[in-house]
C-alpha positions in Angstrom: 0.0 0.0 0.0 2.1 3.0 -0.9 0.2 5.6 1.0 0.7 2.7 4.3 4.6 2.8 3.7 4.6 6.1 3.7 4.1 6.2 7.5 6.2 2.9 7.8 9.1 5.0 6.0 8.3 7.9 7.8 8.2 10.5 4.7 7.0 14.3 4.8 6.7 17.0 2.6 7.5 16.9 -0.6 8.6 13.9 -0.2 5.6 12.3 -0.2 4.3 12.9 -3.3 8.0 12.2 -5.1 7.3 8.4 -3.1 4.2 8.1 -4.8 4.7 8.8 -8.0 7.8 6.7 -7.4 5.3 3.4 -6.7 2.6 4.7 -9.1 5.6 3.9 -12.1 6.8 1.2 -10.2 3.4 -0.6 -10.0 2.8 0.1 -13.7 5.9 -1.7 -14.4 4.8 -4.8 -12.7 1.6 -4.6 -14.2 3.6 -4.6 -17.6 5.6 -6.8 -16.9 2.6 -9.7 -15.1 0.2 -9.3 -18.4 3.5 -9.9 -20.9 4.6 -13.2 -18.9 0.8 -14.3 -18.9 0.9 -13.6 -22.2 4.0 -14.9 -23.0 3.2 -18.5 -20.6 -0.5 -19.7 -22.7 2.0 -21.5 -25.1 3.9 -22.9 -22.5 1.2 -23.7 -19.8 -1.4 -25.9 -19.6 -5.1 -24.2 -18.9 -4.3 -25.8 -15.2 -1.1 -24.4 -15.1 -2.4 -21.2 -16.4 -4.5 -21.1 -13.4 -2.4 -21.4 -11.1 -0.5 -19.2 -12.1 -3.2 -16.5 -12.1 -3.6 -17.8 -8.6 -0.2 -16.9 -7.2 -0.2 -13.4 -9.8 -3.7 -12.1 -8.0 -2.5 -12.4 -4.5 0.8 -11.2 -5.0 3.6 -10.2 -3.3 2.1 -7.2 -1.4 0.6 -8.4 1.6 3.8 -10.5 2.8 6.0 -7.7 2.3 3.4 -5.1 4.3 3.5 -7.8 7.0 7.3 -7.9 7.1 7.6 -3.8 6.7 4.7 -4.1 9.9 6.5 -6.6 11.6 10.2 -4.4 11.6 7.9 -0.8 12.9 7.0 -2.7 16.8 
């Protein structure tokens, strides 16, 4: 959640904004970077396979790493 890490980083000012555009292009890249390797996979994977791997791509990496970055603030 980039607005939740900017408490966990502890950001102000203008520095705020510069972190969120900073995740806005980073998330875009992912986003790229997901639909090209889905894309990329239906000739490799089966429709099972494909699935699965929609499975682990829609859950994501986001909420372990916002638990860890919690986890390190106590």
């Amino acid at each position: 959640c980039p607005t939740g890490t900017v408490s966990v980083l502890k950001l102000s000012g203008p520095k705020v904004q510069q972190w969120l555009d900073l995740v806005e292009t980073y998330n875009a890249t992912v986003e790229g970077a997901t639909k090209k390797l889905k894309a990329d996979a239906r000739s490799l994977l089966t429709p099972a396979q494909m699935a699965e791997l929609d499975r682990w791509l829609d859950k994501g990496l986001n909420p372990e790493v916002n638990r860890i970055l919690a986890s390190r603030t106590r």
